[in-house]
C-alpha positions as CSV (number, residue, x, y, z in Angstrom):
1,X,-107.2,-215.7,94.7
2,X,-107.0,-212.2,94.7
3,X,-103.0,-212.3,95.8
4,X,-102.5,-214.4,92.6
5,X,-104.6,-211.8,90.9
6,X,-102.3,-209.1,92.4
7,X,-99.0,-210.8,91.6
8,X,-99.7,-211.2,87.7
9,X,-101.4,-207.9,87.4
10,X,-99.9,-205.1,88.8
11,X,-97.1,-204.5,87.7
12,X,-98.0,-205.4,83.9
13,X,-101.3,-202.4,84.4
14,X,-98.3,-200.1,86.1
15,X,-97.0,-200.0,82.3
16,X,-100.5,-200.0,80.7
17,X,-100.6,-203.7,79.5
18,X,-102.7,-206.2,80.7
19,X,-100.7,-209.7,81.6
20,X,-100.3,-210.9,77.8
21,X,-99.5,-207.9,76.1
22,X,-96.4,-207.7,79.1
23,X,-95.6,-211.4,78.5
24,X,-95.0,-210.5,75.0
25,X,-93.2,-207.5,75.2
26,X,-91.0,-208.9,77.6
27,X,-90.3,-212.3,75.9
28,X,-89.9,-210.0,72.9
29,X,-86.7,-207.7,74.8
30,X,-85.4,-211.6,76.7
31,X,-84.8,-213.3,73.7
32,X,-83.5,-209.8,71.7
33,X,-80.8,-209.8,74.9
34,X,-80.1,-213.1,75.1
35,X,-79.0,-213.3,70.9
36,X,-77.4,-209.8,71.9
37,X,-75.8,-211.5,74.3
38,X,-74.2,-214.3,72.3
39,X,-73.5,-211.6,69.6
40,X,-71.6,-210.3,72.1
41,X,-69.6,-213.4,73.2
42,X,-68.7,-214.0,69.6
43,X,-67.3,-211.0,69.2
44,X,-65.0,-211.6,72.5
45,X,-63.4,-214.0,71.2
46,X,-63.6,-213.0,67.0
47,X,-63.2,-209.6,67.4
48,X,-64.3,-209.2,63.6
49,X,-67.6,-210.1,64.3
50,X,-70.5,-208.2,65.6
51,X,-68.1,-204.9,65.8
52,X,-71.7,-202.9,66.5
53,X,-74.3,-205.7,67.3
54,X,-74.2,-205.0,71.1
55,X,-74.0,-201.2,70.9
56,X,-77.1,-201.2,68.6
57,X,-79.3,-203.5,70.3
58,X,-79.0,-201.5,73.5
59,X,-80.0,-198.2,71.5
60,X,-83.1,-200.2,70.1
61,X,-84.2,-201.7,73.0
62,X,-83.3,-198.4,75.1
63,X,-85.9,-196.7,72.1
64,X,-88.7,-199.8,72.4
65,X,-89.0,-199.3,76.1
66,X,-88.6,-195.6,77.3
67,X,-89.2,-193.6,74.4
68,X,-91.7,-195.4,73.1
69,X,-93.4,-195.8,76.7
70,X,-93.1,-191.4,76.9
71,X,-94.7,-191.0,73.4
72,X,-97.2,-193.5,74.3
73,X,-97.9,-191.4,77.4
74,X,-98.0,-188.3,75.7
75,X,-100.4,-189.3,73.3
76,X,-102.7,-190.9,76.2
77,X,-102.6,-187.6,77.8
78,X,-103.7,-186.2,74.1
79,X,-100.1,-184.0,74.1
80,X,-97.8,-184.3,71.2
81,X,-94.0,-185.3,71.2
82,X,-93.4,-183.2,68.2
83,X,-93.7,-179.9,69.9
């Protein structure tokens, strides 16, 4: 029991979530790919569409997981970003 304990927890806590809160996020940044993703097919074959869709989900999912991670971080440490 413990292993199963182990597998579903550790990595999740190495983030500071506990295993729903990283089943969320991650479902959250899967399905905001996998529409990315299609965007992104579209606009292979109609280059007209989506001309910025795949540029600007990478920023926004670049900004959800590390910078918000480091502010997070910095807060838990009771340090400030802004300085």
């Amino acid at each position: 029991m413990r292993l199963w304990h182990r597998l579903f927890s550790e990595h999740p806590a190495s983030v500071g979530e506990d295993y729903f809160e990283h089943l969320r996020a991650a479902s959250s940044f899967g399905g905001r790919m996998l529409l990315g993703g299609l965007a992104c097919l579209a606009h292979g074959i109609f280059p007209f569409l989506f001309t910025t869709t795949g540029s600007g989900l990478i920023r926004q999912l670049h900004a959800d997981m590390v910078q918000n991670r480091q502010r997070q971080t910095l807060s838990q440490q009771g340090l400030s970003g802004a300085d």
